[in-house]
N, C-alpha and C positions, 0 to 999 in steps of 0.2 A: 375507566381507570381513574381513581382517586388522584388528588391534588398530590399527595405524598409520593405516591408511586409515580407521578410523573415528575414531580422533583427527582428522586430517584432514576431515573431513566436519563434523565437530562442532562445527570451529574457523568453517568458511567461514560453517555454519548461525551460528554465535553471530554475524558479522559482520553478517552480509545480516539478523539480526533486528536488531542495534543501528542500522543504516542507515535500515530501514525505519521502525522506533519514532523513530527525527530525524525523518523524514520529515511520519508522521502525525500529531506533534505540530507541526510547523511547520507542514501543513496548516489544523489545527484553528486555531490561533493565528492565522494569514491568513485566514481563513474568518472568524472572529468580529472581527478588526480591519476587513474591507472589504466584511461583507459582513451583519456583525451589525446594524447600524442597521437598512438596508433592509427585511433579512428579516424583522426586528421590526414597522417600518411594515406591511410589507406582508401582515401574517398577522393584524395586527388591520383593514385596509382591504379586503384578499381575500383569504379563508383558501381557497376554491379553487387560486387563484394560488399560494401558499405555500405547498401541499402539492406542486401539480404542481415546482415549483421546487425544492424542497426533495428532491423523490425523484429529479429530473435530476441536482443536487448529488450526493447517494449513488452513484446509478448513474455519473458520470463520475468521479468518486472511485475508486471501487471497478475501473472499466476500467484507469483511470492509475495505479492502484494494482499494479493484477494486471500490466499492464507493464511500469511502473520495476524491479517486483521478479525479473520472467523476466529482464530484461533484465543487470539488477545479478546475477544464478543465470549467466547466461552468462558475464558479464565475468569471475567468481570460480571459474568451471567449475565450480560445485556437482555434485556427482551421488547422485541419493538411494542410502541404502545396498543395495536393489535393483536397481542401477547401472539405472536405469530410460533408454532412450534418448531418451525423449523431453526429458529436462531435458539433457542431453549436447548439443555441439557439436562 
């Protein structure tokens, strides 16, 4: 991989991490505005409840996470510097 093409790679990566970092901080910030109270109630009422709830949280996080971000790698044509084809479109 050329000097140029990893400038270019570097840039998209710097993008698609500043994106992502909005993101997961406007996540957080939604999560504890609408979701902080309840989760609170409901861990001192059923800490059962609030763990199963709370690791559904993570795991749909973490899916919507891993999507937004292939998704936003496509829109920018990211390609790792291994021109790997699977991130390629």
């Amino acid at each position: 991989m050329s000097s140029s093409e990893m400038r270019e790679y570097l840039k998209k990566l710097a993008i698609e991490l500043l994106v992502y970092g909005v993101l997961v901080i406007a996540y957080f910030f939604l999560v504890l505005r609408f979701l902080g109270e309840p989760l609170f109630a409901l861990s001192k009422q059923h800490l059962l409840g609030y763990a199963l709830l709370s690791l559904m949280l993570v795991f749909l996080q973490t899916a919507g996470m891993d999507y937004l971000t292939t998704w936003i790698s496509g829109r920018l044509h990211v390609v790792s510097p291994e021109g790997d084809p699977e991130v390629q479109e």
